[in-house]
C-alpha positions as CSV (number, residue, x, y, z in Angstrom):
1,X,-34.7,68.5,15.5
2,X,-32.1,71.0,17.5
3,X,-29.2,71.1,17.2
4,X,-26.9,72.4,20.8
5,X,-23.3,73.1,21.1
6,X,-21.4,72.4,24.3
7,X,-17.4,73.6,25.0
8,X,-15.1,71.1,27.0
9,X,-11.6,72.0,27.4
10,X,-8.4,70.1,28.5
11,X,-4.9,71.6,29.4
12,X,-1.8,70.4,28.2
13,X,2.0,71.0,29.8
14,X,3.9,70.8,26.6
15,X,7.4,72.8,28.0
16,X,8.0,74.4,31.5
17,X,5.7,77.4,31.6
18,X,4.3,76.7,28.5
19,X,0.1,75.4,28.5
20,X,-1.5,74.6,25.5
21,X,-5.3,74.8,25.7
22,X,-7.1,72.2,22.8
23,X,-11.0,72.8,23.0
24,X,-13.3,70.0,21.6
25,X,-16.8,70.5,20.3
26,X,-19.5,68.0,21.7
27,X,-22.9,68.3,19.9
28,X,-26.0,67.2,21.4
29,X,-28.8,66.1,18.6
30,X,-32.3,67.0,20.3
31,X,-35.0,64.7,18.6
32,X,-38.5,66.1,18.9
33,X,-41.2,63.9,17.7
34,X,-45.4,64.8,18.1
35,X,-47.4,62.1,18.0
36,X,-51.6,62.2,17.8
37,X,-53.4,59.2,19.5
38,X,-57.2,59.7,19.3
39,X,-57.9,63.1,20.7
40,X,-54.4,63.3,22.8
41,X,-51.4,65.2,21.2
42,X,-48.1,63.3,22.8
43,X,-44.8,65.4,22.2
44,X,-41.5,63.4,23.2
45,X,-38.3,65.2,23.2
46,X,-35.1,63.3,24.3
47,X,-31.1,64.0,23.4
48,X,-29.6,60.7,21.0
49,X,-26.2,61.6,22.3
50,X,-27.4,60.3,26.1
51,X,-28.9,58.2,28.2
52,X,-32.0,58.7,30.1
53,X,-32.4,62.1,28.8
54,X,-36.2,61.6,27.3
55,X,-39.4,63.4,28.6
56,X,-43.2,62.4,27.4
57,X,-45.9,65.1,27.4
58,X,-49.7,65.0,26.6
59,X,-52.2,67.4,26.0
60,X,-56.4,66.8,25.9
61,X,-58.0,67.9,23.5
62,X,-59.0,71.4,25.4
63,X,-54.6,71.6,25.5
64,X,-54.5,70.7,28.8
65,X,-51.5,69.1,30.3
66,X,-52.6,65.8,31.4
67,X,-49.2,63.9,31.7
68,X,-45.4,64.6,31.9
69,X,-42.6,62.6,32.9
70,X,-38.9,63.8,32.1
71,X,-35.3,61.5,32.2
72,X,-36.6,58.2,31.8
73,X,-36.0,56.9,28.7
74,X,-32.9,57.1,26.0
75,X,-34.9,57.2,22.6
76,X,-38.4,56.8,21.3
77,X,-38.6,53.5,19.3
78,X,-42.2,53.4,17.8
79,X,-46.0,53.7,19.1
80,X,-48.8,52.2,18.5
81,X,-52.7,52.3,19.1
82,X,-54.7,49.3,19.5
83,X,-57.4,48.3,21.8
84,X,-55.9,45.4,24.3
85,X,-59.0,44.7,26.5
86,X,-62.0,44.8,23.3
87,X,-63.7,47.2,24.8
88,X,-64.2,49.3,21.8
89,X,-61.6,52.2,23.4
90,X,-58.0,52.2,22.5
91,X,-54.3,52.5,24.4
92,X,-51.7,54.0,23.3
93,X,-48.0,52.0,23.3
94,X,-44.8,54.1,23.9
95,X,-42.0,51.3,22.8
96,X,-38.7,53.4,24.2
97,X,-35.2,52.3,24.6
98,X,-33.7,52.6,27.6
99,X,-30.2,51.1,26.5
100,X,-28.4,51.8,29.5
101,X,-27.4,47.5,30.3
102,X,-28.0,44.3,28.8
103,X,-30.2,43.3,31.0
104,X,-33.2,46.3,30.3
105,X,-33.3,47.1,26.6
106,X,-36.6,48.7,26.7
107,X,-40.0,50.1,28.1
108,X,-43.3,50.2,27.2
109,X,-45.5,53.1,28.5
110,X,-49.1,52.0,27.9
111,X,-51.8,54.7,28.4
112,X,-55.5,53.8,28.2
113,X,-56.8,56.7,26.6
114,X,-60.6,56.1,27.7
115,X,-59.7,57.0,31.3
116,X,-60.5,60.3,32.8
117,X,-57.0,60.2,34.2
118,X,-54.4,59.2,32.2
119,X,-51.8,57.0,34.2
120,X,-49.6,54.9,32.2
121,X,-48.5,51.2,32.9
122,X,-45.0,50.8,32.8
123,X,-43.4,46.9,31.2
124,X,-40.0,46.7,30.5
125,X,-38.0,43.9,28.1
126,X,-41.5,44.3,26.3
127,X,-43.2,43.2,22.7
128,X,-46.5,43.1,21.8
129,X,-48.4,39.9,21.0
130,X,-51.0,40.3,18.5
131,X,-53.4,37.8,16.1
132,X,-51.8,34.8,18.2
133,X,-54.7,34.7,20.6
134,X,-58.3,36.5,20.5
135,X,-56.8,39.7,22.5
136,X,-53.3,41.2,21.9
137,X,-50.8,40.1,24.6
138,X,-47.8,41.9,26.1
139,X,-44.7,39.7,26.5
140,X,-41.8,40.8,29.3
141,X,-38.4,38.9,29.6
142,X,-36.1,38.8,32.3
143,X,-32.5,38.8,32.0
144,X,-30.5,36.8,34.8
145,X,-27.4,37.9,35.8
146,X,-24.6,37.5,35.1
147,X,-25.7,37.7,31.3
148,X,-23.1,35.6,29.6
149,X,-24.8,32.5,31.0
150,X,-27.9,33.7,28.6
151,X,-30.4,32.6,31.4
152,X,-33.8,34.3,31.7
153,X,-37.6,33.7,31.6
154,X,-41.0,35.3,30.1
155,X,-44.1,36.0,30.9
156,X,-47.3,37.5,29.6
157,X,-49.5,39.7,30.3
158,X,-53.3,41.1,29.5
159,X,-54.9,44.1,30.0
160,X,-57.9,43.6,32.2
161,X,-60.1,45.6,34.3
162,X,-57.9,48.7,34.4
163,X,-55.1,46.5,35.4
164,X,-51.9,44.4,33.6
165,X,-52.9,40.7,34.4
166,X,-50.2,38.0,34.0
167,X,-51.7,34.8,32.3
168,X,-51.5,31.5,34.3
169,X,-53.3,29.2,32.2
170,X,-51.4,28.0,28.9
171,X,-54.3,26.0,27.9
172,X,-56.5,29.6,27.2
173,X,-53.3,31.4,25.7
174,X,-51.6,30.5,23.2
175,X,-48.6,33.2,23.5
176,X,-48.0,32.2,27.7
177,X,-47.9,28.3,25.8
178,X,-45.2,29.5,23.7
179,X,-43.2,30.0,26.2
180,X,-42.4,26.9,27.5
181,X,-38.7,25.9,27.9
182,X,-36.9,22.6,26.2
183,X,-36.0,20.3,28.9
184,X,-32.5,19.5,26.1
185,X,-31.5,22.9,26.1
186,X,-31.6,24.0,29.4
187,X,-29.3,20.6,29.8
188,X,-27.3,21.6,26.8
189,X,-26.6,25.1,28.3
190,X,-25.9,23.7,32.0
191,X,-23.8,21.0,30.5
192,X,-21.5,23.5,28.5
193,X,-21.0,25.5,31.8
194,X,-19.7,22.4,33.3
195,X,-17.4,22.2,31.1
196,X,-15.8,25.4,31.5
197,X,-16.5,25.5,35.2
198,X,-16.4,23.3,38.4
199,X,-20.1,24.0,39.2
200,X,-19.9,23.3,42.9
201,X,-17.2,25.8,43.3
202,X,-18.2,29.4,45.9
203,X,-18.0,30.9,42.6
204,X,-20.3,28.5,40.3
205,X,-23.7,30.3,38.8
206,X,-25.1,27.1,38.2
207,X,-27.8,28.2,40.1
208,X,-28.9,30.7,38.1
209,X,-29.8,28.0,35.3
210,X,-32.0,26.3,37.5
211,X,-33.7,29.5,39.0
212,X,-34.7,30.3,35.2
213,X,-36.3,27.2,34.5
214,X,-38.2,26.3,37.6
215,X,-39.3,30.1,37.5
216,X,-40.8,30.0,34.0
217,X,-42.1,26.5,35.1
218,X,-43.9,28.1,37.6
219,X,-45.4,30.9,35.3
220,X,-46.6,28.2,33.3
221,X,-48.4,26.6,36.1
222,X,-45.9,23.6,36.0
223,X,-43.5,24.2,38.8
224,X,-43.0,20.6,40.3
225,X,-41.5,19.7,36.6
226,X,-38.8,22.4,37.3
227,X,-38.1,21.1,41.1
228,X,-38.2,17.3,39.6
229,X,-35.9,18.7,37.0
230,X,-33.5,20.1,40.1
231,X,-33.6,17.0,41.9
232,X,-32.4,15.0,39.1
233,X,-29.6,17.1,37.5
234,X,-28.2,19.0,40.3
235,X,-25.6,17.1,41.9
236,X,-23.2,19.5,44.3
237,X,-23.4,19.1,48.1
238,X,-25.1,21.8,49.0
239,X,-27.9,21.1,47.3
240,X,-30.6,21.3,50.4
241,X,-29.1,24.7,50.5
242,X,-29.3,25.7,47.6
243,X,-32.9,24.1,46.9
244,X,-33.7,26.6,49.4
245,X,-32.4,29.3,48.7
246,X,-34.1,28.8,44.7
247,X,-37.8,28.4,46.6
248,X,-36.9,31.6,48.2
249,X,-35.7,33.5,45.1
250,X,-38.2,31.8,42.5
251,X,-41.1,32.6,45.1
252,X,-40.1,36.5,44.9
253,X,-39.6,36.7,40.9
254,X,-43.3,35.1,41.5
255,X,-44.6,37.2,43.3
256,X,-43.3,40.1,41.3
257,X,-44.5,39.4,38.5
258,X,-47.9,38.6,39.7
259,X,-48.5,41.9,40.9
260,X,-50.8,44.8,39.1
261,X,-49.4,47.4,41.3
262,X,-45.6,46.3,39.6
263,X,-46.7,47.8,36.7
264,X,-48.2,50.8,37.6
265,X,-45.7,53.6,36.1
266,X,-42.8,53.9,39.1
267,X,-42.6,57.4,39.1
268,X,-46.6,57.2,40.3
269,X,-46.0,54.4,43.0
270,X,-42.4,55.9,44.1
């Protein structure tokens, strides 16, 4: 742990040609943490007095440099090693805050250690699932925005054939079943924004409620409930516009999520 000092200084007119000059003392706390995973030494070093200030390297077992990413996260949270696919090898999971908006709290940097390469996966607003189904699960949430409406939806993923699979089928996983939204409170939560709001106002979010739930409807394979559940409670007269601008939007976060190559470490795909 290292401790740096940094000088900032601020003048002051206090009387005509007189300056006062008041310097403050701003520390920076340097954390440095090692970490051994299987034969791979991982040193992360990041400053707890900013954001995005954190760098990952790993070394081989021959102390070669096999990986190193720098300003990308805020602060180390925990690791851990466990196999995700049961094929007798482990990963290694980086849990690390980012902290920089409500709406992305954190990242996991997942490394499978059995490859020759080591290219990390990168899953943010993420948890591990484990001892609810046979293989350990990764769960990601999205945020919606604005965040005081508290509208989002989750998915899960598994680790498959070098790639980060989201789960379709609710009947073989028990943690994507889990997810499921309450028909009652989606309606409580639309129904207290009502009364706060006139909801087919140009400046109603309304449809941000709706895009949640026939989203995670969709990710649960069950995506006509969430359009049957549009039809019946939206009431405003543009709703043919809106409908189709939600097929548009809920199609994208889809087709996002669905996608290996989305969580291929961005500063590999960039």
């Amino acid at each position: 742990m290292l401790m740096k000092n940094k000088v900032v200084c601020f003048l002051s007119f206090f009387q005509i040609f007189v300056i006062s000059i008041e310097c403050v003392y701003a520390q920076d706390h340097i954390i440095e943490k090692e970490i051994t995973a299987d034969s791979y030494r991982i040193f992360l070093t990041y400053n707890d007095n900013s954001f995005f200030t954190g760098s990952a390297e790993i070394f081989d077992r021959y102390n070669n440099s096999v990986f190193y990413a720098d300003s990308f996260y805020t602060h180390y949270n925990s690791d851990t090693v466990i196999d995700l696919n049961a094929d007798g090898s482990r990963e290694l999971i980086l849990d690390l805050s980012t902290g920089a908006t409500m709406y992305d709290y954190n990242m996991f940097l997942i490394f499978d250690l059995s490859k020759k390469h080591i290219e990390p996966f990168e899953i943010h607003n993420a948890q591990l699932v484990n001892g609810i189904d046979e293989q350990p699960k990764i769960e990601s949430e999205v945020r919606l925005s604005p965040n005081y409406l508290g509208a989002g939806y989750a998915y899960s993923l598994k680790y498959e054939d070098g790639k980060m699979i989201l789960e379709t089928d609710p009947s073989e996983s028990k943690v994507l079943k889990s997810l499921d939204l309450n028909e009652r409170d989606i309606l409580e939560q639309i129904e207290g924004y009502e009364s706060e709001t006139d909801v087919c106002s140009e400046e109603s979010q309304i449809q941000v409620y709706y895009e949640a739930y026939i989203t995670q409807k969709k990710i649960l394979g069950q995506e006509s409930e969430g359009w049957k559940f549009f039809d019946s409670h939206y009431k405003c007269k543009d709703k043919k516009k809106i409908k189709e601008d939600l097929k548009r939007i809920v199609y994208e976060n889809y087709k996002y999520i669905s996608d290996p190559i989305n969580y291929k470490y961005s500063k590999l795909t960039n």
